[in-house]
N, C-alpha and C positions, 0 to 999 in steps of 0.2 A: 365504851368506845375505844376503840384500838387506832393508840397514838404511837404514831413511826417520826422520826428523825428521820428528814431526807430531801434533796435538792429541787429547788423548783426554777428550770432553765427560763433563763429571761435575755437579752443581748441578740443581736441579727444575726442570719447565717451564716455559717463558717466564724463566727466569734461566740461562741456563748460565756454567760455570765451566769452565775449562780446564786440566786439565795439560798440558806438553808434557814430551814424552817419545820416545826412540830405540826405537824398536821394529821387528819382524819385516815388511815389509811385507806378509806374508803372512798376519799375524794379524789378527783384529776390529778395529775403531775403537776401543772401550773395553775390547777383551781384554790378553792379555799384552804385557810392554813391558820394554826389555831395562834402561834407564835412563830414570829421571823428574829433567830438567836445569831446569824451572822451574814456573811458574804464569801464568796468564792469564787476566784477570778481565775481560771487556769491559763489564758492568755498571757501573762507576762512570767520571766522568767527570773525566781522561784515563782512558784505561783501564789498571787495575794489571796489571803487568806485572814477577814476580821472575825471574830466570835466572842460571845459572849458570854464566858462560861459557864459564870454561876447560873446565868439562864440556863446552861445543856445542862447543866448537874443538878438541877431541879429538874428538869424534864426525863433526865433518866431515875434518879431516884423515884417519881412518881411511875414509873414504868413503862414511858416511853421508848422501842425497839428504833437504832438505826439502821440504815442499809448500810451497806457492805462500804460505798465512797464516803455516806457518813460519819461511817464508823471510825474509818485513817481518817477524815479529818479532823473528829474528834479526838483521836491520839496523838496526832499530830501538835494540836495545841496543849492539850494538856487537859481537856474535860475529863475521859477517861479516868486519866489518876488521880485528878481532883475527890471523882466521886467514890476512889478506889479506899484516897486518904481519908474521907468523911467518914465510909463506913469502918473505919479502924478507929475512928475517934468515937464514934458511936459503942462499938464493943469495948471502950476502955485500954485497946493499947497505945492509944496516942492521946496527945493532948491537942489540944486546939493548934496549942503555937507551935509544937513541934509539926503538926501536919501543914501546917503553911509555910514553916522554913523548909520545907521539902521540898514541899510545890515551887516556891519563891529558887531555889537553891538547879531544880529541875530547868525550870524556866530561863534562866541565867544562861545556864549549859547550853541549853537547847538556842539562843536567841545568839552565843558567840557563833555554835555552825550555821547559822543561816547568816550571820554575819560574812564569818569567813567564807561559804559557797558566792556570795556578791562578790566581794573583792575579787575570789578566782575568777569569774563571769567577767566583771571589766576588766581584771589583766589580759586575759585572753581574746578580750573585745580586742584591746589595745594592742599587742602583739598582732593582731590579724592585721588592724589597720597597716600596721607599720609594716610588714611583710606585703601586702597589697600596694603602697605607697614604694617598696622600691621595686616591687615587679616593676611597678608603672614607668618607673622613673628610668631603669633598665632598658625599657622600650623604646622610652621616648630619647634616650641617650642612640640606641641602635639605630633610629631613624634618622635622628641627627648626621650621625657621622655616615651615615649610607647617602643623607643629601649633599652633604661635604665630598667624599669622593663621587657621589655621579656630576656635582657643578666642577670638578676638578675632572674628572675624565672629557666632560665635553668642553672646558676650557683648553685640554690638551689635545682636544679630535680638532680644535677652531684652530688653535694655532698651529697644528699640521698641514691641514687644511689650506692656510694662507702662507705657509712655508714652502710646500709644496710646487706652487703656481711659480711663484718668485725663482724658486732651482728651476722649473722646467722652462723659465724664461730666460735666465741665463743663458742656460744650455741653449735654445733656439737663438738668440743674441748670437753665443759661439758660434753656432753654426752656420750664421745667414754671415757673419764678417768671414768668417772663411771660404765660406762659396763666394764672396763678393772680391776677397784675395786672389781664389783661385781665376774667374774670369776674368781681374784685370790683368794677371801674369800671362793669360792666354792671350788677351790682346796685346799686350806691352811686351 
């Protein structure tokens, strides 16, 4: 029976989720499956990724093939080399403990970059925020002060307005006392 390493989709649409799993290759995509050896989440960002290696490293030493997505995830954690270092312990160039300070020593390496890729992810979250936050703020500063001068423009249209009235009543005041001048000089 021909045993493949490979994904079987689980999760609703537009989100899928992943087991990975040893299965028949002769079986459905999401049918029967001989071993389920991890998880794979491509949704979050790294994407989550549990496995269980020694399970993959038996599965491949027994001769189980994986697909092509199986395969980087399998390098990705480290199956791969696991099963790379067994067989060098097997032929005698390695010792047990040397091949797991290896592995051990790999793993380390590998767990600081995905460390450090998180940290850049939230710096960068965090920068965005902050850049978004004084767009906003820039905005809300420009509409401020465009309320301020238009409640100050129409405070200065009002009191034209009511300035206006008052000179033109002056002036008609002057005017009616001086026509009231000139008829009494005409009769007097």
């Amino acid at each position: 029976m021909p045993v493949k390493l490979r994904l079987q989709r689980h999760g609703k649409k537009g989100k899928p989720f992943y087991w990975i799993v040893a299965a028949d290759a002769r079986a459905k995509r999401d049918g029967k499956f001989l071993d389920k050896i991890g998880i794979y989440n491509p949704n979050t960002n790294p994407a989550t990724i549990e496995l269980d290696v020694d399970s993959a490293v038996k599965w491949l030493e027994n001769g189980a093939q994986p697909t092509d997505t199986a395969r980087a995830i399998l390098s990705y954690k480290g199956a791969l080399l696991k099963k790379h270092l067994a067989g060098g312990v097997k032929k005698g160039a390695l010792t047990e403990e040397e091949a797991e300070k290896k592995f051990e020593a790999w793993l380390e390496e590998k767990e600081a970059k995905i460390a450090a890729k998180k940290d850049n992810l939230t710096k960068e979250e965090q920068e965005a925020r902050k850049k978004a936050l004084a767009a906003e703020k820039e905005v809300s500063d420009k509409r401020e002060a465009e309320a301020k001068e238009a409640a100050a423009e129409a405070e200065a249209a009002a009191v034209t307005e009511e300035g206006e009235p008052e000179a033109n009543a002056d002036k008609e005041v002057d005017q009616a006392t001086a026509e009231e001048a000139k008829t009494e000089e005409k009769k007097g």
